[in-house]
C-alpha positions as CSV (number, residue, x, y, z in Angstrom):
1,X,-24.2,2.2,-8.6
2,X,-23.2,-1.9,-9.2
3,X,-21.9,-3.2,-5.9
4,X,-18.5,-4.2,-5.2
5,X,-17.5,-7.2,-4.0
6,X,-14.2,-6.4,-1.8
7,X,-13.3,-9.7,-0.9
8,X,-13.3,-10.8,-4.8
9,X,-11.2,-8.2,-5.7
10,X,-8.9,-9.4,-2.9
11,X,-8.7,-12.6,-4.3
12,X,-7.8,-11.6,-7.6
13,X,-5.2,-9.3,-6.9
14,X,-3.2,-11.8,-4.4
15,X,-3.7,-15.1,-6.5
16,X,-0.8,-13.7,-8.8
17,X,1.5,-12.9,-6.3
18,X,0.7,-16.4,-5.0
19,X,1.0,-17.7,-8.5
20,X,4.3,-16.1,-9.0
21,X,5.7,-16.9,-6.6
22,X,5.3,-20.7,-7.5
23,X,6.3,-19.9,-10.8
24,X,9.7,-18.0,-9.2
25,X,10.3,-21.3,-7.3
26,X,10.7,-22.9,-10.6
27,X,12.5,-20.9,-12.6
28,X,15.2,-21.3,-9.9
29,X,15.2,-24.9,-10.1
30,X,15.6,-24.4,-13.8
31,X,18.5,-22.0,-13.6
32,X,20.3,-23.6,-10.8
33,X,22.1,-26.5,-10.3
34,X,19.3,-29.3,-9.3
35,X,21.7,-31.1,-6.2
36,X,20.7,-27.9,-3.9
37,X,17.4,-28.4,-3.9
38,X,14.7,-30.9,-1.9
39,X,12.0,-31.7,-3.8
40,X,8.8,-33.9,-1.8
41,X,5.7,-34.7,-3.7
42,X,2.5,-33.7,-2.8
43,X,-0.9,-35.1,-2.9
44,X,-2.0,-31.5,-4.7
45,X,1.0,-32.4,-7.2
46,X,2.3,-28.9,-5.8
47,X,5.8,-29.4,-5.7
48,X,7.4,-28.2,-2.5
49,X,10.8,-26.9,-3.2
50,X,13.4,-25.8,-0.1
51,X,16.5,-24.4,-1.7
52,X,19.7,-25.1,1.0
53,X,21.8,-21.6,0.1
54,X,18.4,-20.1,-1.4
55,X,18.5,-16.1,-0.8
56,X,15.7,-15.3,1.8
57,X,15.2,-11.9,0.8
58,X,13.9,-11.1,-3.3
59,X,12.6,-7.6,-4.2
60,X,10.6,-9.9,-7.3
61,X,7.7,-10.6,-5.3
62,X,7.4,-6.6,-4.7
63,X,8.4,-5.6,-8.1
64,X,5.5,-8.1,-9.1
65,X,2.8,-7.0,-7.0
66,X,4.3,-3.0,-7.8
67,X,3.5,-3.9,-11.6
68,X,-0.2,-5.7,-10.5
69,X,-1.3,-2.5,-9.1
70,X,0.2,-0.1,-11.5
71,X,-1.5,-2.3,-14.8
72,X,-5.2,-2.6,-12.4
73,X,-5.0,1.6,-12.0
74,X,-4.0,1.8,-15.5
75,X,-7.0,-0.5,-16.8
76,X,-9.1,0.7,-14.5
77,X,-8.7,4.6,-15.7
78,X,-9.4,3.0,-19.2
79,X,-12.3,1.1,-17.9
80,X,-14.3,4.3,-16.3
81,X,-13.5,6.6,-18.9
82,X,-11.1,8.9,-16.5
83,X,-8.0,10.5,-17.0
84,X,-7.3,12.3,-14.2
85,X,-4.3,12.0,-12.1
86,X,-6.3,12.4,-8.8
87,X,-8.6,9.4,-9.5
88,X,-5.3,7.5,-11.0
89,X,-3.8,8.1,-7.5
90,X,-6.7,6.9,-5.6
91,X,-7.2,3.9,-7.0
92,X,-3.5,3.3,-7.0
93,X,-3.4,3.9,-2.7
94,X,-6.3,2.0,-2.5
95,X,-6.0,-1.5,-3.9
96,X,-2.0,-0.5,-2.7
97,X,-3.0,-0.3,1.0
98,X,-5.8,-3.6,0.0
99,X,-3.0,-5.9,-1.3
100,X,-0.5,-5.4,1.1
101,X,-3.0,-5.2,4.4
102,X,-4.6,-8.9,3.4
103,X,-0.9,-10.2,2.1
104,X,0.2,-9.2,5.9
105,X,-2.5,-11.1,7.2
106,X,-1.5,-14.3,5.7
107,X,0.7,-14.7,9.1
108,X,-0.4,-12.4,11.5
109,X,2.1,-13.5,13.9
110,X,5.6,-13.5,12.2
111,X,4.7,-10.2,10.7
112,X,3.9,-9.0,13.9
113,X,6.6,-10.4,15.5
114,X,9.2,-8.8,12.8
115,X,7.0,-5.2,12.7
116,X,8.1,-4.8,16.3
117,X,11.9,-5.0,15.6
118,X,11.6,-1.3,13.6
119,X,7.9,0.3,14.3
120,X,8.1,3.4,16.8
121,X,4.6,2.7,17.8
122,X,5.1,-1.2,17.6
123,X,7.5,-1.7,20.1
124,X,5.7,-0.1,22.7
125,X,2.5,-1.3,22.1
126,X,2.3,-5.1,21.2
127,X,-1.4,-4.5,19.9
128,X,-0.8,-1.9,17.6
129,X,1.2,-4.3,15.9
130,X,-1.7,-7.0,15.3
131,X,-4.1,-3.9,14.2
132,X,-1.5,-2.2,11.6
133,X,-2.4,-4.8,8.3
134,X,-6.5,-4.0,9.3
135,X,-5.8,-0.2,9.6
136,X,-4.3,-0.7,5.7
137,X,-7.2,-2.9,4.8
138,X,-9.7,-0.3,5.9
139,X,-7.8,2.4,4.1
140,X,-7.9,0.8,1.1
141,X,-11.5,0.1,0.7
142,X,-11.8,3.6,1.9
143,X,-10.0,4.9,-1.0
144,X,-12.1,2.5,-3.8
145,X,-15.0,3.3,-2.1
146,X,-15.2,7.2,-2.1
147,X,-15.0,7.6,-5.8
148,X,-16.7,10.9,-5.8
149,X,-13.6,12.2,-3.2
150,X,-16.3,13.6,-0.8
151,X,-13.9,12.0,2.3
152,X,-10.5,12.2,0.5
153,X,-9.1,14.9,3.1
154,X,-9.9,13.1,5.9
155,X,-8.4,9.2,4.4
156,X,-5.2,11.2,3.0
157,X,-4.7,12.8,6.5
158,X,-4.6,8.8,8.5
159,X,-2.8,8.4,5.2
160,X,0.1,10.7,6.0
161,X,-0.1,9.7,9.9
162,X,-0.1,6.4,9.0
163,X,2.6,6.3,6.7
164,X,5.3,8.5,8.6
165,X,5.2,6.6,11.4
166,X,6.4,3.4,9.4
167,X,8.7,5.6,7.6
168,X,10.4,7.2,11.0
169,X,11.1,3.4,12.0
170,X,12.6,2.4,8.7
171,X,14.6,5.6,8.7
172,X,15.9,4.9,12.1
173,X,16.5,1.1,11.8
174,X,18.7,2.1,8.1
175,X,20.5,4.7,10.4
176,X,21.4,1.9,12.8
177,X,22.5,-0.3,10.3
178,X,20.0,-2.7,11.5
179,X,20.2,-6.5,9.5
180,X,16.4,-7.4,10.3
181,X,13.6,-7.7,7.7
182,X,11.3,-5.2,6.4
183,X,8.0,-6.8,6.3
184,X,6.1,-4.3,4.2
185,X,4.6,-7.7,2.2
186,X,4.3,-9.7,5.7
187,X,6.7,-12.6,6.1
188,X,5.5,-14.6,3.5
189,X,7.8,-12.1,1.3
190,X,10.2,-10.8,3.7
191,X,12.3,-8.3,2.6
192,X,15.5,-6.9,3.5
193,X,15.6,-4.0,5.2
194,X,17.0,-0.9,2.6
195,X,16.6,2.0,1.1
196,X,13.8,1.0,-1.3
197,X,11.2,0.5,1.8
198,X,12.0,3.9,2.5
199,X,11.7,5.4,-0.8
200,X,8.4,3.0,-0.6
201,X,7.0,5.1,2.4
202,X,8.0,8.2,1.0
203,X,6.2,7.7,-2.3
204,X,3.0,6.8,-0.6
205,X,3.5,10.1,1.6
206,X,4.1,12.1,-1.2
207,X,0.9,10.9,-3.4
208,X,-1.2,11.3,-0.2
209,X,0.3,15.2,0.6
210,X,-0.3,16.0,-2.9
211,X,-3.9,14.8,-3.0
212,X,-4.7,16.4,0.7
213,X,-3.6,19.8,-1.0
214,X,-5.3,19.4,-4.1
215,X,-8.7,18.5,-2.2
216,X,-8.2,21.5,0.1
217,X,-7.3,23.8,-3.1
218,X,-11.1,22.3,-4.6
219,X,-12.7,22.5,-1.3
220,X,-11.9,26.1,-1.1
221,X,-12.7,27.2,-4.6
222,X,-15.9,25.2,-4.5
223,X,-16.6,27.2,-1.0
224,X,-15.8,30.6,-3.0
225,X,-18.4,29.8,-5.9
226,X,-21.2,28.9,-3.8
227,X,-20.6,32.2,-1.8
228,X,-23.5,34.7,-3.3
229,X,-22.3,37.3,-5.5
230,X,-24.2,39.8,-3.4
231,X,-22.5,39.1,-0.4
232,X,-19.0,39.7,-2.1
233,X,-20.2,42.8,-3.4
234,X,-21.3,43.9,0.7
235,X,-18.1,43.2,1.8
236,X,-16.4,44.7,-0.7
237,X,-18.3,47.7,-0.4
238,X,-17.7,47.4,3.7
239,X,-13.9,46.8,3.1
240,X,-14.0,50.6,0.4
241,X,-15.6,52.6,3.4
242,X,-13.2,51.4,6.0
């Protein structure tokens, strides 16, 4: 089996959301009037753009990195020669958790600053906040890593925990009316708090609940089969008497 290296594939999945982003920048300059923006050169001959009524919050840089992961499960499938849904779905949660966990990280602070505004756990437990983006991290290389599904019940289970925690703060903080951020993709992509981060979470739930039952459902018929067919027959035959 080749060896994977995890920290590449980080790198190649958040250099386009990087890139786009820069790309974004521009296509606003292009589309809006030039007198609201700043412009300072840079020795990189990155242009550093600061919009004065720019909107802070953009679903683009989630729809972006939504599309990244959909085309690399997509390719992926293709590459391996699968077509199941299960292994579709794996891949899908794993460079999913992967992505977000190392976008999170890019400042630790803000986002756990802003996670504490809405988390459950978060607000009581300042560290929990810091250790969220490397509990995702470590789920996601969990998920590319057991191909062969021999741990899947127990990675969809802090899946599911995981998950509805986040989604019982975002609930609450929608029920509230709450006008904070949602930093799902850290603060370097804030996002406003709505109903698509909790459609978000309850996606991810659903994908990990339906995999947990369909391992279980394998588990047991894999159990049956390897069960002797003598022993059947015994307590079949004990069953008939009683």
């Amino acid at each position: 089996m080749p060896t994977i290296n995890f920290w590449k594939i980080i790198l190649n999945v958040a250099e386009p959301i990087n890139y786009s982003q820069k790309m974004l920048r521009r296509w606003m300059i292009l589309s809006k009037n030039s007198s609201e923006y700043e412009t300072y050169p840079q020795e990189s001959n990155i242009l550093v753009i600061t919009q004065k009524n720019m909107k802070k919050h953009s679903f683009w840089p989630f729809i972006i990195a939504m599309v990244i992961v959909t085309l690399y499960t997509i390719i992926h499938q293709f590459i391996i020669g699968h077509r199941v849904g299960m292994v579709a779905m794996n891949d899908f949660m794993g460079i999913w958790f992967l992505l977000f966990g190392v976008i999170k990280l890019l400042d630790l602070k803000g986002f756990v600053d802003s996670y504490r505004k809405y988390d459950i756990i978060a607000k009581r437990r300042h560290g929990y906040a810091y250790l969220f983006p490397f509990l995702e991290i470590v789920l996601g290389i969990a998920y590319l890593l057991d191909a062969n599904m021999q741990y899947r019940i127990a990675i969809n289970s802090w899946t599911l925990i995981l998950v509805a925690i986040t989604g019982i703060g975002i609930f609450h903080s929608l029920r509230k009316k709450e006008a904070i951020d949602c930093v799902c993709m850290g603060t370097t992509f804030p996002l406003k708090m709505s109903k698509i981060n909790l459609w978000e979470n309850i996606s991810m739930w659903a994908m990990a609940f339906f995999m947990l039952i369909r391992m279980g459902n394998v588990t047991m018929a894999h159990t049956m089969n390897t069960i002797p067919s003598t022993q059947i027959q015994q307590t079949t035959s004990t069953v008939n008497c009683h």
